[in-house]
C-alpha positions as CSV (number, residue, x, y, z in Angstrom):
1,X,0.0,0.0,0.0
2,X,2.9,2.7,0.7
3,X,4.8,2.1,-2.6
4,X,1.6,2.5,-4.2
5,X,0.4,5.1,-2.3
6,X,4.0,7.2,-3.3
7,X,3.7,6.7,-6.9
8,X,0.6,8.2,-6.9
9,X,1.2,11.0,-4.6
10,X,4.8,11.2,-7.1
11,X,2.0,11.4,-10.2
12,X,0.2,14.3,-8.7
13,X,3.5,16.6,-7.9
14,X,4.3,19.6,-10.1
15,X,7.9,20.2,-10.3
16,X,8.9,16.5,-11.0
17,X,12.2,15.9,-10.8
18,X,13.3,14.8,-14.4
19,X,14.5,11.5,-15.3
20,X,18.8,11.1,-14.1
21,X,18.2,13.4,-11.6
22,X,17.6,13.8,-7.8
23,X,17.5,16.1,-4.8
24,X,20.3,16.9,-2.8
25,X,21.2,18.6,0.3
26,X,24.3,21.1,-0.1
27,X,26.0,23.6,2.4
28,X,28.2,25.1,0.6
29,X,29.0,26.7,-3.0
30,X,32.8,26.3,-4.2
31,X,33.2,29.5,-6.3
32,X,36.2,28.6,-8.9
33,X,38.3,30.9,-11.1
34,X,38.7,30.3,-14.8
35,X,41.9,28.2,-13.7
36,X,40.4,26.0,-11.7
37,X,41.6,27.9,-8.3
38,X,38.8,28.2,-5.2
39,X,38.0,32.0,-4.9
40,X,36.0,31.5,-1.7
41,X,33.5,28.9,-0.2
42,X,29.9,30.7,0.1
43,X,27.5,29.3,3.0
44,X,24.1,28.9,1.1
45,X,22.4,27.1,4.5
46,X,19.1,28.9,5.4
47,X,19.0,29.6,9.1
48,X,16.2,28.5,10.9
49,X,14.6,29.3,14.7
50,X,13.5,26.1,16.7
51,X,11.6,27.6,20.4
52,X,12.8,25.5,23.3
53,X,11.9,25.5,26.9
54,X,11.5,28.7,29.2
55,X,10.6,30.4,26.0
56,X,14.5,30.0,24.7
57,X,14.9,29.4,21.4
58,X,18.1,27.6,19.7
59,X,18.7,28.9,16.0
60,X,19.8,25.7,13.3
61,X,21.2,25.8,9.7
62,X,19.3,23.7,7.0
63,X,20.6,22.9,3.9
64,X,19.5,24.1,0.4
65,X,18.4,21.5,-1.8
66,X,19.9,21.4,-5.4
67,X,18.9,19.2,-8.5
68,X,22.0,16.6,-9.4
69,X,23.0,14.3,-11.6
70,X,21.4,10.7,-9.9
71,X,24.0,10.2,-7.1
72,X,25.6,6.4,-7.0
73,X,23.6,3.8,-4.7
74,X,26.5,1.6,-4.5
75,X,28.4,0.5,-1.2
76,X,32.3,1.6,-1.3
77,X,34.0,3.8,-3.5
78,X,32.3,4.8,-6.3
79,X,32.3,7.7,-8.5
80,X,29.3,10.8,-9.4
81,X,28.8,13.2,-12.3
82,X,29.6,16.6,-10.7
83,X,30.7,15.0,-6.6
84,X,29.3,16.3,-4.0
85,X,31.3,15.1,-1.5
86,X,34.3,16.5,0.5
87,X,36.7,13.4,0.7
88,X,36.1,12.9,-3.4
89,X,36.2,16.6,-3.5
90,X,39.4,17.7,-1.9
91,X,41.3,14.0,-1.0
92,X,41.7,15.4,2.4
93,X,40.4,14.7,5.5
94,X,39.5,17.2,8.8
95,X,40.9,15.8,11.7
96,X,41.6,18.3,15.0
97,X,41.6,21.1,13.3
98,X,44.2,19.9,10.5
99,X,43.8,18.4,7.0
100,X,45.8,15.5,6.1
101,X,45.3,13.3,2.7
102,X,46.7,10.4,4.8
103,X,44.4,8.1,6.4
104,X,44.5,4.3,7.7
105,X,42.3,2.9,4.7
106,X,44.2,5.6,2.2
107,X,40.0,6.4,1.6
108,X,41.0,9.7,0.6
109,X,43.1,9.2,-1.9
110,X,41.0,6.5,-3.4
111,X,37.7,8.7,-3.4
112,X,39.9,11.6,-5.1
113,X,41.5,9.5,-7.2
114,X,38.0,8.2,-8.3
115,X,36.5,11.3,-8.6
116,X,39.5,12.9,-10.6
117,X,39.3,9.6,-13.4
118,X,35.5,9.9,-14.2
119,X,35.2,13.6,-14.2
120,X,38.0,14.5,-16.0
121,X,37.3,12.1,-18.7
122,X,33.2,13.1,-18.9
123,X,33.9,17.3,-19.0
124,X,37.2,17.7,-21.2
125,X,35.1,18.1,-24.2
126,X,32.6,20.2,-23.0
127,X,33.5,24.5,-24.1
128,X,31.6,26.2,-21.4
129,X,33.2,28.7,-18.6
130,X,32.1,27.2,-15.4
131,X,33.0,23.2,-17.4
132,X,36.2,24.3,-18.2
133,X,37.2,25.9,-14.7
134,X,36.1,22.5,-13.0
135,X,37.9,20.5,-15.2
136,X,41.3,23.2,-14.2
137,X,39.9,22.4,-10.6
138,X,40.6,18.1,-11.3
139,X,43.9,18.3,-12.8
140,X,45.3,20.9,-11.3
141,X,44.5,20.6,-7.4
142,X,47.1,18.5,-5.4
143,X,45.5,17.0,-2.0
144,X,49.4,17.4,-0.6
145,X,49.8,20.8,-1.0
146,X,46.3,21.7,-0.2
147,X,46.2,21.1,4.2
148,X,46.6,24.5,4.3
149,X,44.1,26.1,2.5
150,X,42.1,29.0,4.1
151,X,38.9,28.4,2.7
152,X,38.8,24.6,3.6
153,X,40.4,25.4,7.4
154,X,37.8,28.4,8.0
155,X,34.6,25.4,7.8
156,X,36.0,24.0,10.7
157,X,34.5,21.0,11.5
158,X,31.6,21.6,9.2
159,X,33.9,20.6,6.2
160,X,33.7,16.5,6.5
161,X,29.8,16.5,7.6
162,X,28.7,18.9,4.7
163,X,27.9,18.8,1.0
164,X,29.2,21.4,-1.9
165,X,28.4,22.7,-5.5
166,X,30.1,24.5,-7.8
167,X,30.1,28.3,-8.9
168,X,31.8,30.4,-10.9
169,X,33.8,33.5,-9.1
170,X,32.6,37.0,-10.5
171,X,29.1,35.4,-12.1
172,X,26.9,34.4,-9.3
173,X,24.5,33.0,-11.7
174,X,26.3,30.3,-13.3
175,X,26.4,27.0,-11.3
176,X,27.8,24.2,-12.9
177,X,24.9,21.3,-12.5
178,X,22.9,23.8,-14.4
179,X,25.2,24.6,-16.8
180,X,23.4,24.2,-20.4
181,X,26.4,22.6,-22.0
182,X,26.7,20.4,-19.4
183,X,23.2,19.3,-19.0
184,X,23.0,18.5,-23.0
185,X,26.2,16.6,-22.5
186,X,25.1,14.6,-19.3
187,X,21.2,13.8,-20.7
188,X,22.5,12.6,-23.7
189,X,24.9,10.3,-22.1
190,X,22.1,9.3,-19.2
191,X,19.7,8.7,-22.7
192,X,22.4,6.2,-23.9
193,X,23.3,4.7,-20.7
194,X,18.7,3.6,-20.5
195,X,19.2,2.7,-24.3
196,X,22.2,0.0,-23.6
197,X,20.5,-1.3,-20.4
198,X,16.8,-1.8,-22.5
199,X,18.8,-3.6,-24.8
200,X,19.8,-6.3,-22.6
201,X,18.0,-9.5,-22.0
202,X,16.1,-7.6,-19.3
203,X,12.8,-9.7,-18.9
204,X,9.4,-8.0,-18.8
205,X,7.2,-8.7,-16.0
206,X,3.5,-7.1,-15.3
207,X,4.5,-4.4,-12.4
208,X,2.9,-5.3,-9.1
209,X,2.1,-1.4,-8.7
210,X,1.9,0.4,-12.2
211,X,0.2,-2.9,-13.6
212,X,2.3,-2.6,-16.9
213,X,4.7,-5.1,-18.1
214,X,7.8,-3.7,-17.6
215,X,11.5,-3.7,-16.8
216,X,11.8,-5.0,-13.0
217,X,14.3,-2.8,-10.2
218,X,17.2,-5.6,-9.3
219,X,18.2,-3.2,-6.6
220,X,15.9,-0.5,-5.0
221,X,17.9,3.4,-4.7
222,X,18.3,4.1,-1.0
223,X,16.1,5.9,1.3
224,X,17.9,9.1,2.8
225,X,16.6,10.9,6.0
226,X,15.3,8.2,8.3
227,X,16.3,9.2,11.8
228,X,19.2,6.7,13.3
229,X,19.5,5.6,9.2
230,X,22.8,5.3,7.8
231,X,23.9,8.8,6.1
232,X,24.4,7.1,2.6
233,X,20.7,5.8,3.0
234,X,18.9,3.0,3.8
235,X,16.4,0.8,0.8
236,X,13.0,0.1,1.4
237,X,12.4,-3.7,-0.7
238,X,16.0,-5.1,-0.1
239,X,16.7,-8.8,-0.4
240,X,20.4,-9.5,-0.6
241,X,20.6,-13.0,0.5
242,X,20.2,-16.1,-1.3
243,X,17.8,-16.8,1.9
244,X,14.9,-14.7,0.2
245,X,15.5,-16.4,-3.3
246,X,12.0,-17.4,-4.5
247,X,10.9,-19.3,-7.7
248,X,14.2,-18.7,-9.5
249,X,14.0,-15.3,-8.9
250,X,16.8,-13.3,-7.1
251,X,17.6,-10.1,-5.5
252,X,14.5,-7.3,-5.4
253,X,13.0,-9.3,-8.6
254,X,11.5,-11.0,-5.7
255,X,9.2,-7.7,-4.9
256,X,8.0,-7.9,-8.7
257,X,8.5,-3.9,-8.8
258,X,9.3,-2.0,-11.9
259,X,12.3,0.3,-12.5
260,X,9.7,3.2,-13.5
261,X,7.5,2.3,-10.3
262,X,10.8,2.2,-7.9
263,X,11.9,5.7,-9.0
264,X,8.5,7.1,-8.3
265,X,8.4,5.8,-4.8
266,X,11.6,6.6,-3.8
267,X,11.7,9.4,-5.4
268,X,8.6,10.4,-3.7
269,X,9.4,9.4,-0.3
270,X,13.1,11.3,-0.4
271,X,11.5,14.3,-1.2
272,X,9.2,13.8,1.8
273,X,12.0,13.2,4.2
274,X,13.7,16.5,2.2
275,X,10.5,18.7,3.6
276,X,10.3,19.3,7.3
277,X,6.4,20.4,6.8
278,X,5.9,16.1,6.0
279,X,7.6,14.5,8.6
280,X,8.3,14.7,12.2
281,X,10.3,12.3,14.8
282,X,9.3,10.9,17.9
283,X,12.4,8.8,19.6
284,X,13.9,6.4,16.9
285,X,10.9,6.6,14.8
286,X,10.3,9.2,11.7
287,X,7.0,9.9,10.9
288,X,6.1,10.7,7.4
289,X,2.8,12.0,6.3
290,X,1.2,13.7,3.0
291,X,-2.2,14.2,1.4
292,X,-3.6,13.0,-1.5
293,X,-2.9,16.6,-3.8
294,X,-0.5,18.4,-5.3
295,X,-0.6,21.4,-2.7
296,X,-0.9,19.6,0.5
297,X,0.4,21.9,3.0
298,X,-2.6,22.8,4.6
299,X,-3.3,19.3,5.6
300,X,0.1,18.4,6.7
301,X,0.2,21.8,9.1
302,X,-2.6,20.9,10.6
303,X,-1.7,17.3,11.2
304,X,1.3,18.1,13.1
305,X,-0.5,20.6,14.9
306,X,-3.4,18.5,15.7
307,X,-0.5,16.6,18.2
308,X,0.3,19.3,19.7
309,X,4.0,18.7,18.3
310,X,6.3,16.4,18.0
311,X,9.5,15.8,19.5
312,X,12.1,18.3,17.0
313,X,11.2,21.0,14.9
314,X,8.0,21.9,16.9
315,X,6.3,24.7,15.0
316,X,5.2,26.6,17.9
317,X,2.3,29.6,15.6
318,X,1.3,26.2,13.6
319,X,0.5,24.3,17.2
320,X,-0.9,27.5,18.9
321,X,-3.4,28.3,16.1
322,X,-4.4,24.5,15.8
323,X,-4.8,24.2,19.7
324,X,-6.7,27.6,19.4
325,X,-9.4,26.7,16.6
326,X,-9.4,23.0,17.0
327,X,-13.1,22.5,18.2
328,X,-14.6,25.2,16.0
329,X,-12.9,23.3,13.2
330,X,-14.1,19.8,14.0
331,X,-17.6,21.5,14.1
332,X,-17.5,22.9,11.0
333,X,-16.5,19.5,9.5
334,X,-19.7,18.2,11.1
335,X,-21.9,20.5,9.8
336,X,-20.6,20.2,6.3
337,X,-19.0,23.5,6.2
338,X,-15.9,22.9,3.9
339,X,-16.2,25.4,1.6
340,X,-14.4,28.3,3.6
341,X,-11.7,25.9,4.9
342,X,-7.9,26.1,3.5
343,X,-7.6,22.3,4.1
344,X,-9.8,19.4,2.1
345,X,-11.4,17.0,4.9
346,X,-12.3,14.7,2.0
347,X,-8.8,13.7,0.9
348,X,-7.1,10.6,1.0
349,X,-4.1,11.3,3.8
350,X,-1.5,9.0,4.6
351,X,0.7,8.8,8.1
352,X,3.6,6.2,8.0
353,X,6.2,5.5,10.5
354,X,10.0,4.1,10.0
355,X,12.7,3.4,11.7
356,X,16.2,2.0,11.0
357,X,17.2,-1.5,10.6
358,X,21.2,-2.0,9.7
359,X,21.3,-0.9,6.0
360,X,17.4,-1.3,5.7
361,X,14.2,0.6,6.9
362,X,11.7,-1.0,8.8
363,X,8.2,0.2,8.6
364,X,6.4,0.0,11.7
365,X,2.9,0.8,10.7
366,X,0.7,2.5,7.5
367,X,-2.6,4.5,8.2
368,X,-4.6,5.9,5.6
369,X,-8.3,7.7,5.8
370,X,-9.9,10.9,4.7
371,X,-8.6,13.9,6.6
372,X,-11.8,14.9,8.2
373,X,-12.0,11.3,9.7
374,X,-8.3,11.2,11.1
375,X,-9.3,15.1,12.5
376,X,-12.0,13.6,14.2
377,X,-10.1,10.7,15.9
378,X,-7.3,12.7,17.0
379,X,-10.0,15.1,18.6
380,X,-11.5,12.0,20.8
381,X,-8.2,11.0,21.3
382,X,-7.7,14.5,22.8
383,X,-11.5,14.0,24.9
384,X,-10.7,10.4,26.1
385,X,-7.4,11.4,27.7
386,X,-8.5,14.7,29.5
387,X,-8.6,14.6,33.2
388,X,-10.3,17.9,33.6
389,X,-12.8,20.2,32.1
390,X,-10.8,22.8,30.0
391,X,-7.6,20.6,29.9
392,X,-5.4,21.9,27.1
393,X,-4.2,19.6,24.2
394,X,-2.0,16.5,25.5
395,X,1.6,16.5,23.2
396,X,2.7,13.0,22.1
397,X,6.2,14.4,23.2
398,X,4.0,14.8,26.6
399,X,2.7,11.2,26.7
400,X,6.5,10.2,25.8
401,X,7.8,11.7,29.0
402,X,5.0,10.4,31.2
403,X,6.3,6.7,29.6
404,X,9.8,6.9,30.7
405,X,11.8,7.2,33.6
406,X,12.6,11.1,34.4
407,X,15.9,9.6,35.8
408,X,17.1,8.3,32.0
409,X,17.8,10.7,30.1
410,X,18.6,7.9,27.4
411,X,15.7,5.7,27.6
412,X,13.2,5.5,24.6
413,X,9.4,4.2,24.0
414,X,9.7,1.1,22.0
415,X,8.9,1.3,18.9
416,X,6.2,-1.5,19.0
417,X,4.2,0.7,21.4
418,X,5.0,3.8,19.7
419,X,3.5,2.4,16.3
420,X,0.8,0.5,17.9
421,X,-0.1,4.3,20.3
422,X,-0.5,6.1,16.7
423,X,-2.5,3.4,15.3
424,X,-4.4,3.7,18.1
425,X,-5.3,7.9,17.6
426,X,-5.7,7.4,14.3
427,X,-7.6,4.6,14.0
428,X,-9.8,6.0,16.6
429,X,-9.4,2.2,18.6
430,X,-8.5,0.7,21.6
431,X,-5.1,1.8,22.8
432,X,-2.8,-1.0,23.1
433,X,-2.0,-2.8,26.6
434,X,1.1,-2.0,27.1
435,X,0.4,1.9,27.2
436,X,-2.0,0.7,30.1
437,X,0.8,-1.6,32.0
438,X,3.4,0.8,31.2
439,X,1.8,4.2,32.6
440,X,0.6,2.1,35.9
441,X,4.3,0.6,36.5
442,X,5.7,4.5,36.3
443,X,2.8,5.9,38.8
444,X,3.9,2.7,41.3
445,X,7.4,3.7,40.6
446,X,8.4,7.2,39.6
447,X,9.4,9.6,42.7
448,X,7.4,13.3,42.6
449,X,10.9,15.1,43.4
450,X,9.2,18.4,42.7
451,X,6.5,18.2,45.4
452,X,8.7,15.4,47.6
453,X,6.7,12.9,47.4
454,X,7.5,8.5,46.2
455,X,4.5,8.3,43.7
456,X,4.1,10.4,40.4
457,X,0.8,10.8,39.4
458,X,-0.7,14.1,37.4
459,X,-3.3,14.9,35.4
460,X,-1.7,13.2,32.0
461,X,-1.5,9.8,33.8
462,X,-4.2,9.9,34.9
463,X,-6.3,10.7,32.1
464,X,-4.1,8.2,29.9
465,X,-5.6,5.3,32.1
466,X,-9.1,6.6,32.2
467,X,-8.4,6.2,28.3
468,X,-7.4,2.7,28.1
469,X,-10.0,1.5,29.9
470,X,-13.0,3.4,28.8
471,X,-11.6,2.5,25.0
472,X,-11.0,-1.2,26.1
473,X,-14.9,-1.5,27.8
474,X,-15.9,0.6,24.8
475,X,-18.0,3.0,26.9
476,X,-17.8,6.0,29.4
477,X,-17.1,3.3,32.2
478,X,-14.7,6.0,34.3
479,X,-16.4,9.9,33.8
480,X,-14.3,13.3,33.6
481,X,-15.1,13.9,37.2
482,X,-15.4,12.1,41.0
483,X,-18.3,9.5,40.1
484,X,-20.3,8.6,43.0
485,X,-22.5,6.1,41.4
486,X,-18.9,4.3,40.0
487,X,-19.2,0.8,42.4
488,X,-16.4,-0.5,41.2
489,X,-14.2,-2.3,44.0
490,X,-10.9,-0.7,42.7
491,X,-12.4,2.3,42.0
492,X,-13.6,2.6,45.8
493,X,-10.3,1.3,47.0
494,X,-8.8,4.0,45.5
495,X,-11.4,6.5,46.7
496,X,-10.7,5.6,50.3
497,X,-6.9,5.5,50.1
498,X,-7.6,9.6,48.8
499,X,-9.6,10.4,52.2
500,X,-7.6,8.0,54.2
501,X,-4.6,10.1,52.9
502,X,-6.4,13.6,53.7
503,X,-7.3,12.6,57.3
504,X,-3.5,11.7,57.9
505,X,-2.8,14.9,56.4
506,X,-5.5,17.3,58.4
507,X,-4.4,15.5,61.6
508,X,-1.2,16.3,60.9
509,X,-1.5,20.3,60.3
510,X,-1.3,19.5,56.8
511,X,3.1,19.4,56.5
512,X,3.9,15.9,56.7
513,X,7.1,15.2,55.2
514,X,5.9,12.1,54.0
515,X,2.4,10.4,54.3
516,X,0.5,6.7,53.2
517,X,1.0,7.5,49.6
518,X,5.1,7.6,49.8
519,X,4.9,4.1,51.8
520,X,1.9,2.1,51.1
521,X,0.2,3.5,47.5
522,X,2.0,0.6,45.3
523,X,1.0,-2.3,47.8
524,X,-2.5,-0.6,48.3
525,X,-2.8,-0.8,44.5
526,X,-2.1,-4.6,43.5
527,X,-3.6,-5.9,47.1
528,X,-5.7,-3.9,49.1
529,X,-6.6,-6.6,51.9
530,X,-3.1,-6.7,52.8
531,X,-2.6,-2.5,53.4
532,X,-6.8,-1.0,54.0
533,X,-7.2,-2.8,57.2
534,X,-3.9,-1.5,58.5
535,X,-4.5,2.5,57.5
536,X,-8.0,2.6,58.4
537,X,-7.1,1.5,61.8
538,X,-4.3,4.0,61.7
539,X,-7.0,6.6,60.1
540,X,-9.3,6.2,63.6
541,X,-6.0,7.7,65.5
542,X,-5.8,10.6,63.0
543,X,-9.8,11.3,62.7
544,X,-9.6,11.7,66.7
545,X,-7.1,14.5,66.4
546,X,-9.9,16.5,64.1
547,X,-12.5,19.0,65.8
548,X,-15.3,18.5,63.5
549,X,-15.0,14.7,62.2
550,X,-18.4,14.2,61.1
551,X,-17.6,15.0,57.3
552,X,-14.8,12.1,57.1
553,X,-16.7,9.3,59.6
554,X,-19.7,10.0,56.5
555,X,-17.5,9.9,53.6
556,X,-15.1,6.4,55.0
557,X,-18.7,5.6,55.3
558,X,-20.6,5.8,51.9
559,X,-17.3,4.0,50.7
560,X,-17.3,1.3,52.5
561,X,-20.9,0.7,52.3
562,X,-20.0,0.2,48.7
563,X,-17.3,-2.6,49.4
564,X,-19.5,-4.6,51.8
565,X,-17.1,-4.8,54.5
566,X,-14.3,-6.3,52.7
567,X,-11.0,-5.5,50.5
568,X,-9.8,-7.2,47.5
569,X,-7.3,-9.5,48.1
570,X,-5.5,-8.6,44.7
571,X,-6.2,-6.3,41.4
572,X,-5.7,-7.0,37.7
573,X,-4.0,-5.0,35.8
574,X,-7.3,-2.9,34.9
575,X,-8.6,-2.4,38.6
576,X,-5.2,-0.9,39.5
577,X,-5.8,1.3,36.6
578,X,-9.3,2.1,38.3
579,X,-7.5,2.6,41.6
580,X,-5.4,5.4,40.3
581,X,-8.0,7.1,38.5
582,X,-10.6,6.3,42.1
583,X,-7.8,7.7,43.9
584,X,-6.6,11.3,42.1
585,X,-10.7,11.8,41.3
586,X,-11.3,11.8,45.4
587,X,-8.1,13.8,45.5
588,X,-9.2,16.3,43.4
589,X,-12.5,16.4,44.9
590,X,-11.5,17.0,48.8
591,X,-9.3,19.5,47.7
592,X,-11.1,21.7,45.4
593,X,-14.9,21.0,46.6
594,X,-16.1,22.4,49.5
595,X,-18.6,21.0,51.4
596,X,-21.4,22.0,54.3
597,X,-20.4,19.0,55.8
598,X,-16.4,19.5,55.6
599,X,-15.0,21.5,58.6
600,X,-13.6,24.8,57.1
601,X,-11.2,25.2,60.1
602,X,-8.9,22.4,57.8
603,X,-8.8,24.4,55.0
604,X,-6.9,27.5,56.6
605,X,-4.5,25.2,58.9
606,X,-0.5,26.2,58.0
607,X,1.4,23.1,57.2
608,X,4.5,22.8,59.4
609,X,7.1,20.1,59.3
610,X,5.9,17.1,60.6
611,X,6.8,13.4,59.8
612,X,3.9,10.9,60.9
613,X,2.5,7.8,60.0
């Protein structure tokens, strides 16, 4: 479905990038003088403003993207029309602050060598300025006498990691890959190079996506952008062992894809993972998404800020204005009213994640509906996780922190549950089990260091398990608010622990250093019998200490009524999600509710430092 789904979104672009070429990423423009000498080394990166934390903001360079001559897919040295690259370039390599042509592997000279060979031998007949200069440039520049060259030493550490063009000094204009002369030269040589390969004994096959028989891809050109990928790029349909060999059939003949078909895609999907409006990242995964159109920006914005962002490259006014006008927009698509929107709610829009595998991508998960639908999913996703009236969007780079330990700075979501959590919002289905498990295990465990207390538990957690449960019962089985019709066992467990917790605490002046929840939440949670029977003896000590105790005798009450007496030896996995909710609902409750019944001298006592259980 996605290398279809690219070749049709590759059909529908304006601007196609013509046959022998491809997009590239360059830093820097080499201006040379008729003799070949470098003049100077121009910048061409676009700066761009990424806002951080604390309203700081951290300014990054992007690269320009050039149309080339179709760079080589092959592993190891190998050479390009017009190179690109510094160690082909220049034979040198950066190392401390020096350049040396010597290395370990003698790469360097090997690459230059390379470079100099195919170059020299494809421009010497070709009478332009800017062809001529570059062809000085091969024969003339001497790796060993070149380690001190200003130009090279003032990129610093920017010269091995970046790409270059060339330009001529004095004309601005002229750039050599779109030098006419040139371009005649190399199309008519690309035109030969398709005429001697259609004139081997290539066999036709019907084309698994175009439906046309045609020549099939042997090998698949590589996939450059994926977060964690290799730099030289990763393929997409790769089968290099003689493992995957099927029906006589070797190599990516297997995948039955034609050479026009596996330009499209990958053509396609590069220029995706060129534009930072069509994909975002989240951990080890890169997601890519596009709309069905040739202008699908509008979509795409809206997507990304539908999620509140993503984890780089947040696009704060795209988020802020999405956040802003999300509900009057999802009520306008209900209503029908499309005709005054910028985006299309009835295209076809595609989200796909990746992530890397060795010298291969691995896909992780495909999603395709109309926008309006996917708007609409990622707005219940939005209701089913909100704890509170009013609560403000929920990032996915949110949920990611509240799924890791805040002591790892290194630890990631797997990828299984990040692909299966997307599928999930999108989809507009049950999340996945493990979100359920995992967000339970870091409430149990997870220390509160801000507010010095053993158990984390906010309003995101919270409202994450209320999710997974009400999507797993499919219904409203846990409300917004404190449910006092909710007879769950858990639920009322949990409920108790909240008040057992606030007597403690009112007994106490209200500045215990620690209380129940540091010491006895986790056990509470999985077995109640073995904790409830201890606290609420503790709890009559602590109600004693109260002048008006009538409100807490009622409410321990009502919520025991409701458990007949007794406590659950042990809770699934589900009940200790009802539990938490149970437990930060009554929280809420006794702390922002007041009551006739609830004695208002607790409410104005000053905490001081106490330690009591």
């Amino acid at each position: 479905m996605l290398i279809k789904a690219l070749c049709d979104y590759s059909a529908l672009q304006e601007n196609k990038t013509p046959a022998g070429y491809c997009k590239q990423a360059i830093h820097f423009e080499i201006l040379l003088t008729p003799e070949g000498k470098i003049a100077a080394i121009n910048d061409l990166r676009v700066p761009r403003i990424i806002p951080l934390k604390n309203k700081k903001t951290k300014t990054v360079y992007d690269p320009v993207m050039e149309q080339l001559p179709v760079r080589t897919q092959k592993p190891g040295i190998d050479k390009n029309t017009i190179e690109h690259r510094p160690l082909y370039i220049f034979g040198l390599n950066y190392d401390k602050g020096t350049l040396t042509p010597t290395d370990a592997t003698n790469k360097a000279a090997k690459s230059h060598k390379c470079f100099c060979e195919w170059n020299e031998k494809f421009f010497e007949n070709i009478d332009s300025p800017i062809c001529k200069a570059y062809l000085n440039f091969i024969r003339t520049w001497e790796p060993e006498q070149e380690t001190q060259n200003p130009p090279l030493l003032a990129l610093g550490k920017e010269y091995s990691s970046s790409y270059y063009e060339f330009g001529l000094d004095g004309s601005p204009e002229i750039k050599l890959h779109n030098d006419s002369k040139f371009k005649a030269a190399y199309e008519g040589y690309f035109a030969q190079l398709n005429a001697d390969s259609d004139s081997d004994d290539t066999e036709l096959s019907t084309c698994s996506i175009l439906g046309e028989k045609l020549p099939q891809a042997r090998i698949h050109d590589k996939i450059k952008g994926i977060k964690g990928g290799m730099s030289s790029g990763c393929v997409l349909v790769g089968m290099k062992e003689s493992a995957f060999d099927s029906y006589g059939k070797k190599q990516s003949y297997n995948s039955n894809v034609s050479e026009k078909a596996m330009k499209m895609y990958t053509s396609a999907l590069n220029s995706l993972l060129a534009d930072r409006s069509h994909y975002k990242t989240f951990d080890d995964m890169t997601i890519v998404y596009f709309a069905m159109k040739k202008n699908d920006a509008e979509e795409c914005n809206m997507f990304a800020g539908m999620f509140s962002g993503f984890e780089d490259e947040l696009n704060k006014t795209v988020v802020t204005e999405a956040d802003r006008n999300i509900n009057t927009v999802m009520t306008q698509l209900k209503q029908g009213r499309t005709a005054d929107m910028p985006y299309d709610p009835n295209v076809e829009f595609y989200v796909a994640g990746f992530t890397p595998n060795s010298s291969r991508i691995s896909q992780k998960f495909i999603f395709h509906d109309k926008f309006g639908r996917i708007f609409d999913n990622v707005l219940k996703h939005q209701q089913d996780i909100s704890f509170t009236e009013g609560q403000h969007q929920v990032s996915i780079e949110r949920i990611k922190r509240e799924l890791i330990s805040p002591k790892s700075s290194k630890e990631k979501v797997p990828s299984p549950l990040t692909a299966a959590l997307f599928e999930a919002i999108l989809k507009g289905t049950r999340y996945p089990d493990e979100l359920l498990s995992t967000v339970i295990t870091r409430v149990k465990t997870d220390s509160d260091e801000e507010n010095n207390h053993f158990i984390k538990l906010n309003d995101t957690r919270a409202g994450l398990i209320k999710g997974c449960i009400n999507r797993k019962q499919n219904k409203e089985e846990i409300k917004m608010s404190l449910d006092l019709e909710n007879k769950n066992q858990a639920y009322l467990c949990g409920r108790l622990f909240a008040v057992l917790e606030k007597i403690q605490q009112d007994a106490s002046g209200g500045g215990l250093n620690r209380t129940i929840k540091d010491s006895y939440f986790a056990s509470a949670c999985s077995k109640p019998s073995t904790v409830f029977p201890k606290l609420y003896k503790l709890s009559q000590n602590h109600i004693k200490k109260l002048s008006s105790p009538i409100f807490y005798n009622k409410l321990c009450g009502e919520i025991l009524d409701g458990l007949d007496g007794k406590f659950p030896s042990t809770l699934s996995l589900d009940d200790q999600g009802r539990f938490i909710v149970g437990y930060a609902q009554q929280y809420r409750d006794l702390y922002t509710k007041k009551s006739k019944d609830k004695p208002e001298e607790n409410s104005e006592v000053k905490p001081e430092a106490k330690s009591e259980e």
